[in-house]
Structures are given as C-alpha cells and as structure tokens.
Backbone atoms as SQL, in Angstrom:
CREATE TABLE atoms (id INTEGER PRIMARY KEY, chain TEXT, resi INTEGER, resn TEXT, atom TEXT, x REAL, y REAL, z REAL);
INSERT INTO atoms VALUES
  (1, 'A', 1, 'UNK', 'N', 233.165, 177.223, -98.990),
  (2, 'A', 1, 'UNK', 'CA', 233.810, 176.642, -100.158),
  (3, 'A', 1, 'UNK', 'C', 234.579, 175.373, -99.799),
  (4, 'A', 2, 'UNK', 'N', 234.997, 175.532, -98.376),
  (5, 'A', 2, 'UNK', 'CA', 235.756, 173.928, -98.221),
  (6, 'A', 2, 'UNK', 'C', 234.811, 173.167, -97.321),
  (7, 'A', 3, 'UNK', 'N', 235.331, 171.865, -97.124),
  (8, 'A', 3, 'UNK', 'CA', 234.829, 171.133, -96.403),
  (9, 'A', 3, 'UNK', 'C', 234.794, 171.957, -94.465),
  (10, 'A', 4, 'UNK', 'N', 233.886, 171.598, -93.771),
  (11, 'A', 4, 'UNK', 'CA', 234.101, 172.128, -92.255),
  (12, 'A', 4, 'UNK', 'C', 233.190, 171.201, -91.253),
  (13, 'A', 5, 'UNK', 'N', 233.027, 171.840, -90.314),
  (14, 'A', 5, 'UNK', 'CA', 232.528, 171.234, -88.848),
  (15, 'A', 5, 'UNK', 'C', 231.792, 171.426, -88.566),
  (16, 'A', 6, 'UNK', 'N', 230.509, 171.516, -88.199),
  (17, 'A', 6, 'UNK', 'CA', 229.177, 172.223, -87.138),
  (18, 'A', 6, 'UNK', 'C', 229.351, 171.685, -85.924),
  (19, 'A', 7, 'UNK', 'N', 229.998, 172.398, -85.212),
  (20, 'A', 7, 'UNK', 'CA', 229.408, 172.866, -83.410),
  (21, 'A', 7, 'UNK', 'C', 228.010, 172.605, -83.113),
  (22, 'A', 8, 'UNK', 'N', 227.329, 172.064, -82.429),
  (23, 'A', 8, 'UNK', 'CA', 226.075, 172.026, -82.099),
  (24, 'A', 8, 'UNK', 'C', 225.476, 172.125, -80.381),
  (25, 'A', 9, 'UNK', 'N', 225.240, 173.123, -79.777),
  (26, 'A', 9, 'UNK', 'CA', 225.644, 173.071, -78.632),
  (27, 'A', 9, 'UNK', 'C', 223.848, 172.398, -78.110),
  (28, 'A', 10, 'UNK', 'N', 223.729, 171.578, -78.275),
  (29, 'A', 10, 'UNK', 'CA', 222.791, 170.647, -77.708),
  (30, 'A', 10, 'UNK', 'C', 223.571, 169.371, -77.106),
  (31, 'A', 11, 'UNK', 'N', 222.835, 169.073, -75.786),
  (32, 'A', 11, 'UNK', 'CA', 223.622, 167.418, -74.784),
  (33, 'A', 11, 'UNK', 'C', 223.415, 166.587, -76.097),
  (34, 'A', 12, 'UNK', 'N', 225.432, 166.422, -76.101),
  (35, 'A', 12, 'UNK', 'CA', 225.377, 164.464, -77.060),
  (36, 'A', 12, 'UNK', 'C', 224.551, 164.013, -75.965),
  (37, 'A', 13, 'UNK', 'N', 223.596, 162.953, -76.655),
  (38, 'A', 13, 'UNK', 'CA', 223.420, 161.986, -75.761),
  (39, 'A', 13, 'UNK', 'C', 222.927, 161.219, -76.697),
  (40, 'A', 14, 'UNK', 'N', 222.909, 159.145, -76.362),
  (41, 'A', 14, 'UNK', 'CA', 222.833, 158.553, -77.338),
  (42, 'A', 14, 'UNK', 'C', 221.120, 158.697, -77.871),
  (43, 'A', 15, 'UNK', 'N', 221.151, 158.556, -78.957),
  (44, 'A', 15, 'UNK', 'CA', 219.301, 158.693, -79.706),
  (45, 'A', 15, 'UNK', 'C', 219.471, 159.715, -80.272),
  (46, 'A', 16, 'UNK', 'N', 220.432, 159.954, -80.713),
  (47, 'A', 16, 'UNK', 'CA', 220.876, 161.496, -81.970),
  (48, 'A', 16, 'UNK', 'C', 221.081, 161.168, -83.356),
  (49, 'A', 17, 'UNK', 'N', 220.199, 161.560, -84.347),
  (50, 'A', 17, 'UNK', 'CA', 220.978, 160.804, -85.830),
  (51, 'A', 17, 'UNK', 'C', 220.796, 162.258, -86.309),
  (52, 'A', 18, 'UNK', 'N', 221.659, 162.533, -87.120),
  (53, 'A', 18, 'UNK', 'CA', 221.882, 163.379, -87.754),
  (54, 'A', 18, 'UNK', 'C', 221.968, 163.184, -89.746),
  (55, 'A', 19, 'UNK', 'N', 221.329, 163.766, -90.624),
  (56, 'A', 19, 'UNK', 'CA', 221.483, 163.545, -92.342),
  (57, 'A', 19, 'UNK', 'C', 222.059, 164.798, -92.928),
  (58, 'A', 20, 'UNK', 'N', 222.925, 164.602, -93.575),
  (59, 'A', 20, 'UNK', 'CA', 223.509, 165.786, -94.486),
  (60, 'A', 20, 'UNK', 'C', 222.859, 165.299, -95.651),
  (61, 'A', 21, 'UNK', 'N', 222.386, 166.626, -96.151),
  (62, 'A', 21, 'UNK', 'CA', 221.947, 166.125, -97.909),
  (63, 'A', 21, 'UNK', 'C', 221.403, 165.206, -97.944),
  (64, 'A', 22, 'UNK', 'N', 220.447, 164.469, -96.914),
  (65, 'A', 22, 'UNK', 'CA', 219.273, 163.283, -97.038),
  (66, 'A', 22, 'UNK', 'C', 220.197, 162.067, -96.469),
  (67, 'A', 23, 'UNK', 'N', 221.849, 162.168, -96.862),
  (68, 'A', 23, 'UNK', 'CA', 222.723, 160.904, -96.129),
  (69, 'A', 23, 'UNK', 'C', 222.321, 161.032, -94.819),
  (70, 'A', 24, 'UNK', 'N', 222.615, 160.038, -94.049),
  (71, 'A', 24, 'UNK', 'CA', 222.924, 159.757, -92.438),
  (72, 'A', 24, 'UNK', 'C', 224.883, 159.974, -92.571),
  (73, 'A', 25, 'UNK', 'N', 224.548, 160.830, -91.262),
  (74, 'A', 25, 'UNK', 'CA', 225.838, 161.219, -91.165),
  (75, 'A', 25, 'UNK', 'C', 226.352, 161.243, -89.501),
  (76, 'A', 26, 'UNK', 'N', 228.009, 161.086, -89.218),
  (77, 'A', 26, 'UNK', 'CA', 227.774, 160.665, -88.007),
  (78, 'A', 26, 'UNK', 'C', 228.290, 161.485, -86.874),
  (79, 'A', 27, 'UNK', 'N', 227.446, 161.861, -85.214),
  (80, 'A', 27, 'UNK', 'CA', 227.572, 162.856, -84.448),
  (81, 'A', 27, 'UNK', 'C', 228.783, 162.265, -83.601),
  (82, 'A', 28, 'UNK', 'N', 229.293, 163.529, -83.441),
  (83, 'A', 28, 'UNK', 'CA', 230.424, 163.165, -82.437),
  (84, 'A', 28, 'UNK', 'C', 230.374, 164.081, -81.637),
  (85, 'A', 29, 'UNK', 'N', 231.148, 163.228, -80.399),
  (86, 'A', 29, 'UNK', 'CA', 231.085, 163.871, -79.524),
  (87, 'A', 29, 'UNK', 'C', 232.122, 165.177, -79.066),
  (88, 'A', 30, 'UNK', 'N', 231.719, 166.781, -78.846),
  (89, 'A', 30, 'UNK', 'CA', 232.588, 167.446, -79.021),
  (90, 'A', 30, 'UNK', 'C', 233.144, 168.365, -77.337),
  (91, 'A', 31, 'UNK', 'N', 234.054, 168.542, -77.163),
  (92, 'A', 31, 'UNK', 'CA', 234.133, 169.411, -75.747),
  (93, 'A', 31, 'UNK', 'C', 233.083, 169.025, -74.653),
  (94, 'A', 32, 'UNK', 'N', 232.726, 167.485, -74.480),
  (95, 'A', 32, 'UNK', 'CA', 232.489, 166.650, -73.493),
  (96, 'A', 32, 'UNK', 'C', 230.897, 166.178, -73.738),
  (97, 'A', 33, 'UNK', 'N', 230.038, 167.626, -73.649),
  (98, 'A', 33, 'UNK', 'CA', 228.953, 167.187, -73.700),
  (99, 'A', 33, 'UNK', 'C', 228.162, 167.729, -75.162),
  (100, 'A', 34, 'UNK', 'N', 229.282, 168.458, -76.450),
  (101, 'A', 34, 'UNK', 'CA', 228.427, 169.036, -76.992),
  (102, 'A', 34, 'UNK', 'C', 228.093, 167.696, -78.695),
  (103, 'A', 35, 'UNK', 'N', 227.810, 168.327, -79.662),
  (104, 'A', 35, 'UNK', 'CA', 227.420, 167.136, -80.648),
  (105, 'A', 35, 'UNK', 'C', 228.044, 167.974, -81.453),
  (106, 'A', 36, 'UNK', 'N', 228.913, 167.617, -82.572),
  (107, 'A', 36, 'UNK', 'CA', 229.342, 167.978, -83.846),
  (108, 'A', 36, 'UNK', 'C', 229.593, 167.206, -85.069),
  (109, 'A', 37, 'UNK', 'N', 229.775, 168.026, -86.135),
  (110, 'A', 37, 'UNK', 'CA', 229.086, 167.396, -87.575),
  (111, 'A', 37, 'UNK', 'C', 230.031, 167.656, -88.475),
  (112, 'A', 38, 'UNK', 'N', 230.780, 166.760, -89.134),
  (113, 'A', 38, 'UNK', 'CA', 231.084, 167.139, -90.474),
  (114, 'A', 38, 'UNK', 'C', 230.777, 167.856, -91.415),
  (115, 'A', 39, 'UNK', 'N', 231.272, 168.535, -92.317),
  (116, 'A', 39, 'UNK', 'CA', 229.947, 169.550, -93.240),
  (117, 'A', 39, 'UNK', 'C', 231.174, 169.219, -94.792),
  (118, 'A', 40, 'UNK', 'N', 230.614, 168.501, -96.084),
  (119, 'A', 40, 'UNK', 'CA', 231.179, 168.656, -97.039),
  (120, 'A', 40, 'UNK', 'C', 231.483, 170.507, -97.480),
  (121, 'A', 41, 'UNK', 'N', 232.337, 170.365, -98.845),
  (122, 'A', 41, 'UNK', 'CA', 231.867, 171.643, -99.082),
  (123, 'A', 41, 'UNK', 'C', 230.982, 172.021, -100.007),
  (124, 'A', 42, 'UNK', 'N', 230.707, 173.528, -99.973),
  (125, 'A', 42, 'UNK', 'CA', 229.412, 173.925, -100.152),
  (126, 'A', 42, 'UNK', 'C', 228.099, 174.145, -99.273),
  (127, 'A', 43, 'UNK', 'N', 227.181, 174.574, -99.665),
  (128, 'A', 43, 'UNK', 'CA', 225.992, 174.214, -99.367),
  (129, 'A', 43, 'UNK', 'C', 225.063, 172.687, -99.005),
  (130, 'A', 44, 'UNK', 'N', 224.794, 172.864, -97.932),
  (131, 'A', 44, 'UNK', 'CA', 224.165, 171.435, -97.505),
  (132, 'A', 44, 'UNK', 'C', 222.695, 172.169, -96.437),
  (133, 'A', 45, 'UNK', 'N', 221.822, 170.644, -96.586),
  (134, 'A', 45, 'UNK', 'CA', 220.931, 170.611, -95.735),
  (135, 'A', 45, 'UNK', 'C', 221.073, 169.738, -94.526),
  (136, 'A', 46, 'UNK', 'N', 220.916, 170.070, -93.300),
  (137, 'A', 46, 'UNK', 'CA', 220.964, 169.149, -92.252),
  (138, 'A', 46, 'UNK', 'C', 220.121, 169.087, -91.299),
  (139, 'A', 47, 'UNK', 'N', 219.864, 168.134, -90.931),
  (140, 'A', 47, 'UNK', 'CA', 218.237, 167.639, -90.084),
  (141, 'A', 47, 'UNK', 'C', 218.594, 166.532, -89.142),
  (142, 'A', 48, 'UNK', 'N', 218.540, 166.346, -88.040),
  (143, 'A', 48, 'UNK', 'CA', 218.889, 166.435, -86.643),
  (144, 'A', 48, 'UNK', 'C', 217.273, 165.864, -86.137),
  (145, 'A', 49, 'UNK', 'N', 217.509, 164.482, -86.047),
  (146, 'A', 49, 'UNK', 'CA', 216.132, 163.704, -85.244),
  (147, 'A', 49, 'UNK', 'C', 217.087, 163.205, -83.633),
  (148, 'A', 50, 'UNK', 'N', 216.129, 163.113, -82.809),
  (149, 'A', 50, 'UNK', 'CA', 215.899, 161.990, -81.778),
  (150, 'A', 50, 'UNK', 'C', 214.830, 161.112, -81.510),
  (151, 'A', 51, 'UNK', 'N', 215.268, 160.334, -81.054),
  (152, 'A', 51, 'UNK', 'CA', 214.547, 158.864, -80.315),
  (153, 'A', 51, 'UNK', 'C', 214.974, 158.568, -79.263),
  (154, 'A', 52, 'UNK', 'N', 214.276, 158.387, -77.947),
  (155, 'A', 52, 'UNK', 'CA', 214.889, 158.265, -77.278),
  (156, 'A', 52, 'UNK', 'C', 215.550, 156.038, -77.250),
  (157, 'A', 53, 'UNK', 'N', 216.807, 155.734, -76.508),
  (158, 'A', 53, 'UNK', 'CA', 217.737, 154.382, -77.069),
  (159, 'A', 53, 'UNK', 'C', 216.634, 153.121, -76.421),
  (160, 'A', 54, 'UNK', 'N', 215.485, 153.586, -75.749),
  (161, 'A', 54, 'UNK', 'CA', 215.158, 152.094, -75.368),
  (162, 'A', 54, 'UNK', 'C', 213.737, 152.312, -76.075),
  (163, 'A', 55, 'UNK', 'N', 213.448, 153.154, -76.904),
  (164, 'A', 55, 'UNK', 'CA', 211.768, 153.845, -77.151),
  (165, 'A', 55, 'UNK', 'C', 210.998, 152.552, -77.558),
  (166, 'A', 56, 'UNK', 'N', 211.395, 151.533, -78.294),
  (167, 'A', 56, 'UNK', 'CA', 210.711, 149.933, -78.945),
  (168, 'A', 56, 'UNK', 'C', 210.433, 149.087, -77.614),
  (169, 'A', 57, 'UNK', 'N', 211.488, 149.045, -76.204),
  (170, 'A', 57, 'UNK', 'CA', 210.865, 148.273, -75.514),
  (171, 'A', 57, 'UNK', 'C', 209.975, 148.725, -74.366),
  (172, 'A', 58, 'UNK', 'N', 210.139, 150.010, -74.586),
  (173, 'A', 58, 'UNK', 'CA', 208.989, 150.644, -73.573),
  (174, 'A', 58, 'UNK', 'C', 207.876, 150.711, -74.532),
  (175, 'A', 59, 'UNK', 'N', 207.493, 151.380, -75.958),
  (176, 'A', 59, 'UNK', 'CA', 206.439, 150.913, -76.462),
  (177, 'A', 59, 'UNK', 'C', 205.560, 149.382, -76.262),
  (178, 'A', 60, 'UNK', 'N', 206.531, 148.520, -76.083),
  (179, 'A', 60, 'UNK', 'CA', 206.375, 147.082, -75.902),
  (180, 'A', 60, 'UNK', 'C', 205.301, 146.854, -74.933),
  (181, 'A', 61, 'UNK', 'N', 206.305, 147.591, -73.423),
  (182, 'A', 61, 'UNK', 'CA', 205.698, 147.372, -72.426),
  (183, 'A', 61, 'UNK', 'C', 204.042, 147.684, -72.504),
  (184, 'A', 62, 'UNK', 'N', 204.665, 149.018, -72.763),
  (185, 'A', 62, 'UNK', 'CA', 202.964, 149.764, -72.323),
  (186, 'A', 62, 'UNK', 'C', 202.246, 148.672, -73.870),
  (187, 'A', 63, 'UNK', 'N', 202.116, 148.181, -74.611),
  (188, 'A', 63, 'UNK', 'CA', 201.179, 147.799, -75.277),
  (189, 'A', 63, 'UNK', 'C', 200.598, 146.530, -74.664),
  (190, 'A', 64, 'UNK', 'N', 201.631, 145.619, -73.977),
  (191, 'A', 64, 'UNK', 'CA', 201.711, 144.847, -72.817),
  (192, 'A', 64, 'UNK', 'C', 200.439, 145.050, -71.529),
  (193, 'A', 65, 'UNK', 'N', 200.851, 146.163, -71.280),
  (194, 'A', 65, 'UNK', 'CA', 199.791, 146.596, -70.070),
  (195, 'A', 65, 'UNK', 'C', 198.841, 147.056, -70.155),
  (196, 'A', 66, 'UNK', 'N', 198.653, 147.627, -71.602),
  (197, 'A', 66, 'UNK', 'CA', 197.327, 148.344, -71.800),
  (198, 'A', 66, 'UNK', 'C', 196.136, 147.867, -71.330),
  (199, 'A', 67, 'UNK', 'N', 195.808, 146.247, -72.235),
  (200, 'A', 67, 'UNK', 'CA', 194.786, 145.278, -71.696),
  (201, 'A', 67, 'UNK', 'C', 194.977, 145.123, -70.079),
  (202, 'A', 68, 'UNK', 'N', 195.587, 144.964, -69.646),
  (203, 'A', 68, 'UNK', 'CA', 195.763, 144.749, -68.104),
  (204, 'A', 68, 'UNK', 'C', 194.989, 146.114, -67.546),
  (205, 'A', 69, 'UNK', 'N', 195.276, 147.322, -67.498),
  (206, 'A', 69, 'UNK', 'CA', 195.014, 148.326, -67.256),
  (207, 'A', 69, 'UNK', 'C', 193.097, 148.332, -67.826),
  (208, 'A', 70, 'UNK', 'N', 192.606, 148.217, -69.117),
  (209, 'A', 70, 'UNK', 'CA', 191.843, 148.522, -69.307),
  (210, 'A', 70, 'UNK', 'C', 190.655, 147.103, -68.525),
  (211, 'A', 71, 'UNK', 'N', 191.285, 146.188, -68.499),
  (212, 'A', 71, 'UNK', 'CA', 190.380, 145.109, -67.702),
  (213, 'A', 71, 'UNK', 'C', 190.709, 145.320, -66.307),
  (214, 'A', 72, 'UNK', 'N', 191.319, 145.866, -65.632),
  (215, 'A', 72, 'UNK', 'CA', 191.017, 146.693, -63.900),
  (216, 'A', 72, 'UNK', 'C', 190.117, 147.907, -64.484),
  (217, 'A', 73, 'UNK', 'N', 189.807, 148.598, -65.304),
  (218, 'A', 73, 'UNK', 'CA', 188.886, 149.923, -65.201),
  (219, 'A', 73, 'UNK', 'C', 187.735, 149.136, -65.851),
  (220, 'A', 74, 'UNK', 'N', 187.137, 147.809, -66.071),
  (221, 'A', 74, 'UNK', 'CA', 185.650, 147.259, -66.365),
  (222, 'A', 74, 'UNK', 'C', 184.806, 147.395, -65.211),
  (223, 'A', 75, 'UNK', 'N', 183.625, 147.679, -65.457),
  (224, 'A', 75, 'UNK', 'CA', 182.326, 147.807, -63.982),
  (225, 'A', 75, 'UNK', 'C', 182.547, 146.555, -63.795),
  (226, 'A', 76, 'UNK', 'N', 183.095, 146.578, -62.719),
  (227, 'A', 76, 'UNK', 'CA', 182.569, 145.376, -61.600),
  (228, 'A', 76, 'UNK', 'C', 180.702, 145.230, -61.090),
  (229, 'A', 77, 'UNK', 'N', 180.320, 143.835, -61.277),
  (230, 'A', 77, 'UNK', 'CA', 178.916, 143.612, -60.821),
  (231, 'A', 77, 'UNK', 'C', 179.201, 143.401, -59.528),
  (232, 'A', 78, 'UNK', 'N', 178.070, 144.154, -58.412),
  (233, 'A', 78, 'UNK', 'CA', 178.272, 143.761, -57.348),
  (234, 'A', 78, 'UNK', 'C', 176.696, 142.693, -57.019),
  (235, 'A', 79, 'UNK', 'N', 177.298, 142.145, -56.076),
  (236, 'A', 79, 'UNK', 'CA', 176.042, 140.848, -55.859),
  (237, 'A', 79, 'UNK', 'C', 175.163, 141.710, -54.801),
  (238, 'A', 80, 'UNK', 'N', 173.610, 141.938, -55.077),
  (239, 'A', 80, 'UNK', 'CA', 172.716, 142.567, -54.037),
  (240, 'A', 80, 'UNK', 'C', 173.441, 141.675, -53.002),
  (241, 'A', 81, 'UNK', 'N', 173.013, 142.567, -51.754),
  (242, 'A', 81, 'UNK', 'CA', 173.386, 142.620, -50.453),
  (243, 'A', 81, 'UNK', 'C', 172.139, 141.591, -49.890),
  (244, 'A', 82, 'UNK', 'N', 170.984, 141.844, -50.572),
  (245, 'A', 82, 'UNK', 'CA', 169.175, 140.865, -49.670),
  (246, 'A', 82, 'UNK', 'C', 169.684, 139.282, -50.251),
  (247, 'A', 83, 'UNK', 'N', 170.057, 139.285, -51.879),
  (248, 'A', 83, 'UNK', 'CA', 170.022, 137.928, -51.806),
  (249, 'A', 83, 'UNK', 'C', 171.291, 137.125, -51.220),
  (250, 'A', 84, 'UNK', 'N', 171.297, 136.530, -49.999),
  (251, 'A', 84, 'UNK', 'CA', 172.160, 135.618, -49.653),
  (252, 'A', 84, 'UNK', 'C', 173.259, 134.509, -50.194);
C-alpha cells in the first residue's frame, strides 16, 4: 500500500537499466555490491535488462574485422611447381 524498496541481490555493475510500469527507473547501488529499486505504491511491473557498457564499440570492431578475417580464409591459388 505504500511506496518501498526492492533489494536485488544480483552484482551492481554498470549496463543495468531497470523500468517500473514501462518507466526507466534508477538502480542504486545497495550494501556495496547489491542493486536496489524504488517501488511506488501499489502494484507494479518491473523488468531488469543488461548490456554489457562498451557492447557498440566492440560490435564495431568485430564488424571491422570480419572482412579481414573472411579474406585470410579465401583459397589461395598455388602456382604449379613444373611451370617455372
């Protein structure tokens, strides 16, 4: 009936978003390593994503290297050995 807290005993660590009721809502950090949540009152829904904080420039990379990678795995022609 009143407003409260959720405890969440999963590692804060940064790449945590948390939505109450479809809002974005914000995790804090609780008893060092744990994550906790505001809770209006009443009844609510809450849904808890990660990403990990650098995930866009490592996608980057590897899209970067892919071609590199896939042009070292092309058949190499080798030149017969008779013709000089």
């Amino acid at each position: 009936a009143a407003p409260s807290r959720l405890l969440r005993r999963e590692l804060y660590y940064p790449g945590w978003r948390a939505a109450v009721d479809g809002t974005e809502a914000p995790i804090e950090r609780t008893r060092e390593i744990f994550q906790e949540l505001a809770l209006p009152a009443g009844a609510s829904e809450i849904m808890f994503s990660y990403a990990p904080p650098f995930l866009g420039p490592c996608l980057a990379a590897f899209g970067l290297a892919l071609p590199v990678l896939a042009w070292g795995l092309r058949p190499v022609r080798r030149l017969d050995p008779r013709m000089g």
